[in-house]
C-alpha positions as CSV (number, residue, x, y, z in Angstrom):
1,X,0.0,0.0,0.0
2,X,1.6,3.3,-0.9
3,X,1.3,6.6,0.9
4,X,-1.6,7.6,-1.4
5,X,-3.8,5.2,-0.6
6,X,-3.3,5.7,3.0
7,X,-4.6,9.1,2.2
8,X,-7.7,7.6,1.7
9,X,-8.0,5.7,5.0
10,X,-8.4,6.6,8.6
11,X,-5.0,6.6,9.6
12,X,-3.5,7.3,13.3
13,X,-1.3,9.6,14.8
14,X,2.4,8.0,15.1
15,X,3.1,10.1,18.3
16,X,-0.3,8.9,19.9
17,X,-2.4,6.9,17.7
18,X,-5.7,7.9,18.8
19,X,-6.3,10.6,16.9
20,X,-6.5,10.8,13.6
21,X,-3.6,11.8,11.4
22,X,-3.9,15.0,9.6
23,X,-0.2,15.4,8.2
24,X,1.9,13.3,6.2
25,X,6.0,14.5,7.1
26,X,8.3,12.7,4.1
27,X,11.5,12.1,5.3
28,X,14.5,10.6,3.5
29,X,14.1,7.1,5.2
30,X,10.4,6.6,5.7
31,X,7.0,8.7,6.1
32,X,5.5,9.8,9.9
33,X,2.1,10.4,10.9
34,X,0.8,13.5,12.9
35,X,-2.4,14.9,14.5
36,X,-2.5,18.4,14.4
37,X,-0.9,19.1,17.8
38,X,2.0,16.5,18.0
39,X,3.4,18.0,14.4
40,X,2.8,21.5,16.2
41,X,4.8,20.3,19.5
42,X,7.5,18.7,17.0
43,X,7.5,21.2,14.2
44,X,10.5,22.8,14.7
45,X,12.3,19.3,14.7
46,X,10.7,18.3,11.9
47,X,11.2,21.3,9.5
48,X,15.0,20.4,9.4
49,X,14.5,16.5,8.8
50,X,11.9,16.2,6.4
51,X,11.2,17.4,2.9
52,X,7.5,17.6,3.0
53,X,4.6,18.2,4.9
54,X,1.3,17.1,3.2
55,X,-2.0,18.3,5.2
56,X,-4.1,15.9,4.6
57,X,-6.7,17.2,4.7
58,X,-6.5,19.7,2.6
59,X,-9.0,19.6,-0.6
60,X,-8.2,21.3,-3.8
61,X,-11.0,22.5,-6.1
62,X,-11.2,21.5,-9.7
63,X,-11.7,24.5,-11.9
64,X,-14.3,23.6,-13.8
65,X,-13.7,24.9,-17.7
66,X,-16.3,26.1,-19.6
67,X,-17.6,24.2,-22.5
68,X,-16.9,28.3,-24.7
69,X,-12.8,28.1,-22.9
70,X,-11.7,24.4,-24.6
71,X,-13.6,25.3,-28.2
72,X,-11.8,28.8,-28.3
């Protein structure tokens, strides 16, 4: 299973798994799993280890293109 589909599933904190993780850290050797407040109480640890923070639940809108916009 990669990270991606984890994404999709209820996935625990690694610092206290019983809440669920909203931030994926990417490290060089593996991936962590934070609730909001264990990546705040680790953050500035963190920010010099890993190479990205994904929120999870962050939700990106689709711009929807107009029928007119793809015709010219």
């Amino acid at each position: 299973m990669t990270s991606e589909d984890l994404i999709q599933a209820w996935v625990g904190c690694d610092k206290c798994q019983s809440a669920k993780a909203v931030y994926l850290v990417r490290l060089i050797n593996g991936e962590l799993y934070f609730c909001g407040h264990h990546l705040n109480e680790h953050k500035e640890a963190l920010d010099k280890v890993a190479y990205e923070i994904v929120d999870l639940d962050h939700k990106e809108e689709t711009p929807i293109i107009e029928k007119e916009e793809i015709n010219g």
